[in-house]
MMTF fields as JSON, N, C-alpha, C and O atoms, coordinates in Angstrom:
{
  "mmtfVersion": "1.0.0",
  "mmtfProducer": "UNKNOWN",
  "numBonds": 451,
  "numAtoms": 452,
  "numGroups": 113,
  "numChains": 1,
  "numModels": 1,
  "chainsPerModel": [1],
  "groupsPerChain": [113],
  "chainIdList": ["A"],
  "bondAtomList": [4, 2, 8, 6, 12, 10, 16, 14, 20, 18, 24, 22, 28, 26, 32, 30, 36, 34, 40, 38, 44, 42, 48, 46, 52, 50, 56, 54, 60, 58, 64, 62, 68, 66, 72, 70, 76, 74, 80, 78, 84, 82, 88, 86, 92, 90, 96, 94, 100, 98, 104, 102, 108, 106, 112, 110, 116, 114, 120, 118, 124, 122, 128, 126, 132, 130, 136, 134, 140, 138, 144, 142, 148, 146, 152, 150, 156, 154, 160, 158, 164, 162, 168, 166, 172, 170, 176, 174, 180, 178, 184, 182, 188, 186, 192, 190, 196, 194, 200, 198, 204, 202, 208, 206, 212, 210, 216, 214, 220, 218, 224, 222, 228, 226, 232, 230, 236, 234, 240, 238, 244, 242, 248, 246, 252, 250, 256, 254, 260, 258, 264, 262, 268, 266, 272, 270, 276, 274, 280, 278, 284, 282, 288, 286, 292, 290, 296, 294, 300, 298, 304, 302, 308, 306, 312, 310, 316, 314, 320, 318, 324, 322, 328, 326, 332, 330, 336, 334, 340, 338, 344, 342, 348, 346, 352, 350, 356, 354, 360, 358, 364, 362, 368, 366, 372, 370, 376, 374, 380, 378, 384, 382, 388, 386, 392, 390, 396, 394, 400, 398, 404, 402, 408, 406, 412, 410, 416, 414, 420, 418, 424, 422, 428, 426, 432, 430, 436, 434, 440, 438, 444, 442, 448, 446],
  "bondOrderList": [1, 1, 1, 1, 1, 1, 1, 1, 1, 1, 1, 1, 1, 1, 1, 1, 1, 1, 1, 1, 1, 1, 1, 1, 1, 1, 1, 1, 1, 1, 1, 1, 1, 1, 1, 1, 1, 1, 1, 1, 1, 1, 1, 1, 1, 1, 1, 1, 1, 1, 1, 1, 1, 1, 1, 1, 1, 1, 1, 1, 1, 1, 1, 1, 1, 1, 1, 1, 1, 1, 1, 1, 1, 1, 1, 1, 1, 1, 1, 1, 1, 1, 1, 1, 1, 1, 1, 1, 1, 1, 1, 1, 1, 1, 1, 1, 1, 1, 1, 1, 1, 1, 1, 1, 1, 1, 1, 1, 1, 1, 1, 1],
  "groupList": [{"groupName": "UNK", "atomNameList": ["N", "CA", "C", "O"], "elementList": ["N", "C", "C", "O"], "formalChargeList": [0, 0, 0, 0], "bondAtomList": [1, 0, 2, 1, 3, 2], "bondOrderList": [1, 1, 2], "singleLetterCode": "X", "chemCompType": "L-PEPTIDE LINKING"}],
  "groupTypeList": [0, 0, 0, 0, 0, 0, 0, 0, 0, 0, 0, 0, 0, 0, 0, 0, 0, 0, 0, 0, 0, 0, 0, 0, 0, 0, 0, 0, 0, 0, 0, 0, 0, 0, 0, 0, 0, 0, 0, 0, 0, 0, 0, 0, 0, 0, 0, 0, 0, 0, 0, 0, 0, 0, 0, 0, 0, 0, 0, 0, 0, 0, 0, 0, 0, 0, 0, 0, 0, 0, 0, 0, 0, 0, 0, 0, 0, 0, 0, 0, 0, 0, 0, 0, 0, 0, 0, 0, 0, 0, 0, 0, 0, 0, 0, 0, 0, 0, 0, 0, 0, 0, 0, 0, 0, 0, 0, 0, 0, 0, 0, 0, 0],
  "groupIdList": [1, 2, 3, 4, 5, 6, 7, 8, 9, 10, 11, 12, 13, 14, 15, 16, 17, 18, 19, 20, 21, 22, 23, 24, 25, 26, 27, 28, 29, 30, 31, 32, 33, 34, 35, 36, 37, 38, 39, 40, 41, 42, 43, 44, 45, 46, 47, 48, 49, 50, 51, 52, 53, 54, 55, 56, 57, 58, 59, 60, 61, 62, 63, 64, 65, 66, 67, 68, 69, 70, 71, 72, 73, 74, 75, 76, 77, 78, 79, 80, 81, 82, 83, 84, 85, 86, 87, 88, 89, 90, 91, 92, 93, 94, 95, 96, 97, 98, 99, 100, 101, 102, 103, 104, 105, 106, 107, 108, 109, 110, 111, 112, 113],
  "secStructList": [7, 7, 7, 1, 1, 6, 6, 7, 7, 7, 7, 2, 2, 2, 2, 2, 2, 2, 2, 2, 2, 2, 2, 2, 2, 2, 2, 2, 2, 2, 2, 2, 2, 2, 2, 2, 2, 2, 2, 2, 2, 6, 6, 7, 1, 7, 2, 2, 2, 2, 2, 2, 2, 2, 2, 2, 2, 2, 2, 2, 2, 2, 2, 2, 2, 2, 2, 2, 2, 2, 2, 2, 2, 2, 2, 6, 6, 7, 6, 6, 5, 7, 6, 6, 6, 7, 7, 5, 7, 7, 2, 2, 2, 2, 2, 2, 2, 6, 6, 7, 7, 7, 7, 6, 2, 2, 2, 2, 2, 2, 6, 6, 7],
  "xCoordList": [-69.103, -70.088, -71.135, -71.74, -71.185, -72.334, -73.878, -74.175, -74.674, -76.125, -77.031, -77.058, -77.97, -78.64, -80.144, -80.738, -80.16, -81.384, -81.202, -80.391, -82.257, -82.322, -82.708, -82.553, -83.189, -83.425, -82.341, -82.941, -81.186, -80.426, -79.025, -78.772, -78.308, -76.871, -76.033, -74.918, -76.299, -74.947, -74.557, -75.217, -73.104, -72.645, -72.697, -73.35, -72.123, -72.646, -71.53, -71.847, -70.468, -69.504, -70.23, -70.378, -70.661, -71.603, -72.711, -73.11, -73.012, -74.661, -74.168, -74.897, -73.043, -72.368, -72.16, -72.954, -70.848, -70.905, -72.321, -72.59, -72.968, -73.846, -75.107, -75.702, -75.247, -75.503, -74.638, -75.12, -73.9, -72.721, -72.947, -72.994, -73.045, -73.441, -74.588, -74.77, -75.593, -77.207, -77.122, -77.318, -76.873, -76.977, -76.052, -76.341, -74.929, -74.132, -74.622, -74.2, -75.869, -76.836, -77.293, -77.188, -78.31, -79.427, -78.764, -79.071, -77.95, -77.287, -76.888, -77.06, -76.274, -76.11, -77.028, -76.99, -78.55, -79.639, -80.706, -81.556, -80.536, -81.341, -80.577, -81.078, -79.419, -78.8, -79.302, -79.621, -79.099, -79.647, -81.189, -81.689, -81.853, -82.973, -83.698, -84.492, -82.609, -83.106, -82.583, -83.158, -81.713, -80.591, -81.782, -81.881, -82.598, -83.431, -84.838, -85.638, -84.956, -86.469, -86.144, -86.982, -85.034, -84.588, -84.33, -84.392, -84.064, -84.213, -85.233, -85.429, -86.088, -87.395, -88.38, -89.397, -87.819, -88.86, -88.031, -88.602, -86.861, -86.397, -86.256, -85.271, -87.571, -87.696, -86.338, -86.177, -85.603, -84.136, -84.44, -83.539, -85.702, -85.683, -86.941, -87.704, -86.921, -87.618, -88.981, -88.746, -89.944, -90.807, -90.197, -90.411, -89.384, -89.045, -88.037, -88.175, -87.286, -85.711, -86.479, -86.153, -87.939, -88.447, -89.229, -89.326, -89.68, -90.492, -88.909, -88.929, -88.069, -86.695, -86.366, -86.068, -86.384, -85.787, -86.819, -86.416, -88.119, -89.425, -89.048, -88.756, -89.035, -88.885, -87.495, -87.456, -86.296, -85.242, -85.991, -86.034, -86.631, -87.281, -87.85, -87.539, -88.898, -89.519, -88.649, -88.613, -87.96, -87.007, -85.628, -84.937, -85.503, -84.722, -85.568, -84.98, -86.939, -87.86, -87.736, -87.262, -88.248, -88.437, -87.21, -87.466, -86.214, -84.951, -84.843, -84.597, -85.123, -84.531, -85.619, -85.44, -86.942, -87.68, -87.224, -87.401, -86.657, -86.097, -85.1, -85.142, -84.175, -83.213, -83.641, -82.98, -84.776, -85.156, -86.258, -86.573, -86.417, -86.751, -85.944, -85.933, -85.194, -84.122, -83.238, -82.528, -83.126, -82.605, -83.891, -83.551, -85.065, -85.664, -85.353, -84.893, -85.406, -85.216, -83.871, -83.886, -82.877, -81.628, -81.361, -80.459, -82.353, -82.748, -83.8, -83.453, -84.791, -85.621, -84.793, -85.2, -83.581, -82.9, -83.945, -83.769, -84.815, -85.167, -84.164, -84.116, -83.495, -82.679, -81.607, -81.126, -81.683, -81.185, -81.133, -80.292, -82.727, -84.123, -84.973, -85.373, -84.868, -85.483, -87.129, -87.876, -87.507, -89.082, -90.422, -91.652, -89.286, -90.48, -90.279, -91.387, -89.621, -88.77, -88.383, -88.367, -88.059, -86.865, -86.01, -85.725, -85.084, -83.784, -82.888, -83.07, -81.726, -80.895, -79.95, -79.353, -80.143, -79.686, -77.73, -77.134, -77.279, -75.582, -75.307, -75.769, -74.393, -73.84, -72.634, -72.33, -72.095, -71.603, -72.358, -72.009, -73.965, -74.653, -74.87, -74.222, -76.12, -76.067, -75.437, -76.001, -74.218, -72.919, -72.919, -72.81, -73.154, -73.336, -74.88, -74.949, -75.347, -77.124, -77.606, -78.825, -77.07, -77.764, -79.465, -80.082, -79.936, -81.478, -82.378, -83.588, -81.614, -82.658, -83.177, -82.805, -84.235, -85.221, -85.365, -86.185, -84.648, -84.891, -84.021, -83.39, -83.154, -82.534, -82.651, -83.681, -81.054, -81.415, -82.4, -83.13, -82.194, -83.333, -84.746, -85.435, -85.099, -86.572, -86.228, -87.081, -85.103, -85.215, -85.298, -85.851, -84.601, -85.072, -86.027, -86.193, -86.996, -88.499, -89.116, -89.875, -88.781, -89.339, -89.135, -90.041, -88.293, -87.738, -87.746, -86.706, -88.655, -89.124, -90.396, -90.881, -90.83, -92.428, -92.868, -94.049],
  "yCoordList": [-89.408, -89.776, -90.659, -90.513, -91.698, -92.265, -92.341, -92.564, -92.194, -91.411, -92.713, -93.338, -93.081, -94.057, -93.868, -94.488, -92.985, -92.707, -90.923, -90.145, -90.819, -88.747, -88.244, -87.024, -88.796, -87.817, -88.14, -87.845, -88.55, -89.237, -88.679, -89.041, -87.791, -87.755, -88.042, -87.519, -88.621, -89.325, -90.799, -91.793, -90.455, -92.074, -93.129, -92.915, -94.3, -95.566, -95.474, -96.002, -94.936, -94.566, -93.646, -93.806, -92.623, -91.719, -92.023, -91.484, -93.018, -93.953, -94.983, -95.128, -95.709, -96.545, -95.491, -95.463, -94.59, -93.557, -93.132, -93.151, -92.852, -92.151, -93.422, -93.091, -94.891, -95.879, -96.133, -96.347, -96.125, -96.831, -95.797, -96.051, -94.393, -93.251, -93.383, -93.341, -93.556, -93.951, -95.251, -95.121, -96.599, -97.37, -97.503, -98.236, -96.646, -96.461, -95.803, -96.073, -94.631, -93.619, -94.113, -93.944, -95.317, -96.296, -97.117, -96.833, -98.022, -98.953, -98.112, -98.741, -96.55, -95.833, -95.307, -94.918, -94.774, -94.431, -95.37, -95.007, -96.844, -97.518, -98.226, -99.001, -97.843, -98.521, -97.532, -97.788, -96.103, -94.859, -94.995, -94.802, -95.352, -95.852, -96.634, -96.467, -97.758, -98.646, -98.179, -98.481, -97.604, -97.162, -96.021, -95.933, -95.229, -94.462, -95.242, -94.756, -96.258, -96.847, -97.683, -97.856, -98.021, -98.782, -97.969, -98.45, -96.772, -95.793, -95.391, -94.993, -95.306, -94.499, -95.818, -95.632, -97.218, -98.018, -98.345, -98.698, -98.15, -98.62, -96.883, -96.413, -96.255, -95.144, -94.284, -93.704, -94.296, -93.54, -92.072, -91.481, -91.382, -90.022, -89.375, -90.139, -88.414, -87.792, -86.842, -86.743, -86.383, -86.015, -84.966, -85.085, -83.864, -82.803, -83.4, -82.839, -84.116, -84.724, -85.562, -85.782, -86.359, -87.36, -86.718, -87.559, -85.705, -84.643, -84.875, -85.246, -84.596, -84.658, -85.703, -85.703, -86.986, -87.906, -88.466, -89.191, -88.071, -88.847, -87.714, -88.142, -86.47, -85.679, -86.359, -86.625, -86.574, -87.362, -88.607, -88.626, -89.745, -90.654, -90.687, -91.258, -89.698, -89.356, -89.02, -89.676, -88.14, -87.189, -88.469, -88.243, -89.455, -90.269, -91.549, -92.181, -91.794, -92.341, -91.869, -92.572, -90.411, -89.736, -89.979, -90.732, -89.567, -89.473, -91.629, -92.067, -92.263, -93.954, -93.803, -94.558, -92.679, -93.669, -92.339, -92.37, -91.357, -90.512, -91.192, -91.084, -91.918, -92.5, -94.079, -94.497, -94.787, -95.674, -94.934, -95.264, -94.41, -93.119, -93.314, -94.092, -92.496, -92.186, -93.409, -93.308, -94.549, -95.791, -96.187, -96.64, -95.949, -96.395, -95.907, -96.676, -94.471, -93.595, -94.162, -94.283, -94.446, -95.157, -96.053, -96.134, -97.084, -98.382, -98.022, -98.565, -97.291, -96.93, -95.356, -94.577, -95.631, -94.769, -93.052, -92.202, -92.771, -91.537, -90.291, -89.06, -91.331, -90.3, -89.259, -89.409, -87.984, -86.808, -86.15, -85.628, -86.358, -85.1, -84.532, -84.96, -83.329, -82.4, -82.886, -82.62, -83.398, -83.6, -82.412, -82.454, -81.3, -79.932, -79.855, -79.763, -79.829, -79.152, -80.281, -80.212, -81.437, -82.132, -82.127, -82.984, -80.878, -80.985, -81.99, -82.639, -81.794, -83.036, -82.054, -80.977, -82.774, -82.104, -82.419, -83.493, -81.304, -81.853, -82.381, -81.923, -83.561, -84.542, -84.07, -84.822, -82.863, -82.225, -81.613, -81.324, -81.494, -81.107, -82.697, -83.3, -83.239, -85.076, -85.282, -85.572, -85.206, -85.633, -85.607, -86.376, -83.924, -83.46, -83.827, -84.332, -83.667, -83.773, -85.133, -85.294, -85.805, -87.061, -87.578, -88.474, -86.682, -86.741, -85.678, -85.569, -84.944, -83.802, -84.454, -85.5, -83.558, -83.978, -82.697, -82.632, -81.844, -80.749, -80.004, -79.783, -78.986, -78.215, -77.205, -76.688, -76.56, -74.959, -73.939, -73.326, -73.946, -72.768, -72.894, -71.95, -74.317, -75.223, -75.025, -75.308, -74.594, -75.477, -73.747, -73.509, -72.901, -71.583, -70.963, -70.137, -70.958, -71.153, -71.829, -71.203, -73.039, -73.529, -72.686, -72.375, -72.456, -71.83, -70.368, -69.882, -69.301, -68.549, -68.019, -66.932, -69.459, -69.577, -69.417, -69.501],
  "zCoordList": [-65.502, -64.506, -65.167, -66.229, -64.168, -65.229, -64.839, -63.666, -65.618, -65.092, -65.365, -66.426, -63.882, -63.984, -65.185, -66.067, -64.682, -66.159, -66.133, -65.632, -66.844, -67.185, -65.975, -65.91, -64.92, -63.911, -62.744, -61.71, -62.434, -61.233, -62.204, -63.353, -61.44, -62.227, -61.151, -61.142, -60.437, -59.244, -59.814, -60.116, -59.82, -60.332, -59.422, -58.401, -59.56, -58.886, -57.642, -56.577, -57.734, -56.49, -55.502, -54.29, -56.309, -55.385, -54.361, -53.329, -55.016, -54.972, -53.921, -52.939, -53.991, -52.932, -51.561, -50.621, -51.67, -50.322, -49.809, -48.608, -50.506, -49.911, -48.945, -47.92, -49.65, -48.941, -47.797, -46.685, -47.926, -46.885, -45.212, -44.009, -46.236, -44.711, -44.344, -43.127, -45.106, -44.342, -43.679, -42.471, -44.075, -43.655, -42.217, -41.271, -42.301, -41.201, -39.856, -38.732, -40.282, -39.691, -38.947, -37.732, -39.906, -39.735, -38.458, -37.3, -38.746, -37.412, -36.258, -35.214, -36.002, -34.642, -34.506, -33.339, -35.254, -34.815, -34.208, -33.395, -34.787, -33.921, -32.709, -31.894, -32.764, -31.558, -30.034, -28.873, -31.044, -29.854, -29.538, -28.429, -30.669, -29.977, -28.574, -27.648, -29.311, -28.088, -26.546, -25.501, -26.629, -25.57, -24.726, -23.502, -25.733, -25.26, -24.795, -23.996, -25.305, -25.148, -23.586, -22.701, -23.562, -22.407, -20.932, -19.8, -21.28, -20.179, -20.004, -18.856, -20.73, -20.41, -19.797, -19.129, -20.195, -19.592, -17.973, -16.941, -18.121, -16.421, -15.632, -15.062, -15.863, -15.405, -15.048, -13.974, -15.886, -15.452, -15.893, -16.489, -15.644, -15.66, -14.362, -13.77, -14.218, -13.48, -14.51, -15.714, -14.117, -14.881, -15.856, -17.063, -15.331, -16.072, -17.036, -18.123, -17.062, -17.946, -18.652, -19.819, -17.958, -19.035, -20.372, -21.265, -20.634, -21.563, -22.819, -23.993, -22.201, -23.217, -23.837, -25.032, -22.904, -23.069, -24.235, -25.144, -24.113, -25.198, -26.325, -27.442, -26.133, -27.383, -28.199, -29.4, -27.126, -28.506, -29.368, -30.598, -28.404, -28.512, -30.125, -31.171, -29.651, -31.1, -32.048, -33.089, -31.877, -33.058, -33.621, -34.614, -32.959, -33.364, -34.272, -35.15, -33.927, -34.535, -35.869, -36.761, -36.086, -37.157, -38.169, -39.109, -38.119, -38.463, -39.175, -40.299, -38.023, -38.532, -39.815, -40.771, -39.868, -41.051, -42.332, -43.549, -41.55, -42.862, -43.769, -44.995, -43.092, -43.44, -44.247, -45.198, -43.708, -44.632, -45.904, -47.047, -45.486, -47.145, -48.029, -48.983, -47.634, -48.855, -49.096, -50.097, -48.394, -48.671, -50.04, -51.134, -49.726, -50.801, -51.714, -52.558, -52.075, -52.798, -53.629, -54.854, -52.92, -53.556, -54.194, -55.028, -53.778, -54.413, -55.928, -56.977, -55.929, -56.899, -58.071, -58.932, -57.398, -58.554, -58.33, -59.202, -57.304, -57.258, -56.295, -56.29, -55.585, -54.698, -55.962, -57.085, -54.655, -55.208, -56.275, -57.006, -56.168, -57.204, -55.59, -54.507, -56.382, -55.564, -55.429, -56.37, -54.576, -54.417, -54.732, -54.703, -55.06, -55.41, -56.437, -56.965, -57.094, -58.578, -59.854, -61.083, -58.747, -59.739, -60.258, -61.095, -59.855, -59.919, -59.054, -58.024, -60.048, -59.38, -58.154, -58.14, -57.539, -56.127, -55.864, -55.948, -55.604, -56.239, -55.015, -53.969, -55.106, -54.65, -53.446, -52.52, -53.619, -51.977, -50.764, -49.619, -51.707, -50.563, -50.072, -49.217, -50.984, -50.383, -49.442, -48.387, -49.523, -48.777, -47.361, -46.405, -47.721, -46.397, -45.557, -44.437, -45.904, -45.82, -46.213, -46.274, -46.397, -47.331, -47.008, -47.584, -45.902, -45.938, -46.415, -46.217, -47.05, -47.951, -49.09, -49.621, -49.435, -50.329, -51.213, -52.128, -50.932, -51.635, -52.006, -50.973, -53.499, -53.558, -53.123, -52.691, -53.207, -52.404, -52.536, -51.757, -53.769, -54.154, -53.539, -53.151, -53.507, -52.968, -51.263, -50.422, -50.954, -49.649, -48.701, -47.627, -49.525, -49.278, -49.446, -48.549, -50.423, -50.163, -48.878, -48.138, -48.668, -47.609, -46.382, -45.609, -46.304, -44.762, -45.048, -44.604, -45.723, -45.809, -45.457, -45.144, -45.664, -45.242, -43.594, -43.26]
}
């Protein structure tokens, strides 16, 4: 495996997949965006369905800038270090998750709280 510096142990294959799925994220999350911004402006909801339709709104907002996060993070060689700890966060969770910021042990703390 080859290690970009002492804190990043995902190799450059790793580092490619795991771009290829964000950036893949990135292009069907802002496509859902607009798809949502475009309904909500040609009023295609009623008051009660519209509370939903703005909560995806937002929550898909959130998510396009999680995902240009960790695109940075990828580019600056910081992705998949734990943001609490600094451990290197293993590469089947990534995989799965590729917007965490945190290892398990960190991430079970969190959700204890």
């Amino acid at each position: 495996m080859t290690q970009h510096d002492e804190h990043t142990m995902l190799s450059d294959t790793q580092m490619q997949t795991i771009t290829e799925d964000l950036r893949a994220q990135l292009m069907w999350r802002t496509s859902r965006l607009d798809e949502l911004r475009a309904f909500v402006e040609e009023g295609g909801t009623d008051d009660g369905s519209r509370q939903n339709v703005l909560a995806d709104l937002a929550a898909t907002e959130r998510t396009i800038a999680d995902i240009g996060k960790s695109l940075d993070r990828l580019a600056d060689r910081s992705y998949g270090r734990c943001v609490e700890c600094d451990s290197a966060i293993p590469f089947e969770r990534l995989k799965i998750r590729p917007l965490t910021r945190h290892c398990m042990p960190c991430r079970k703390l969190h959700e204890a709280r």
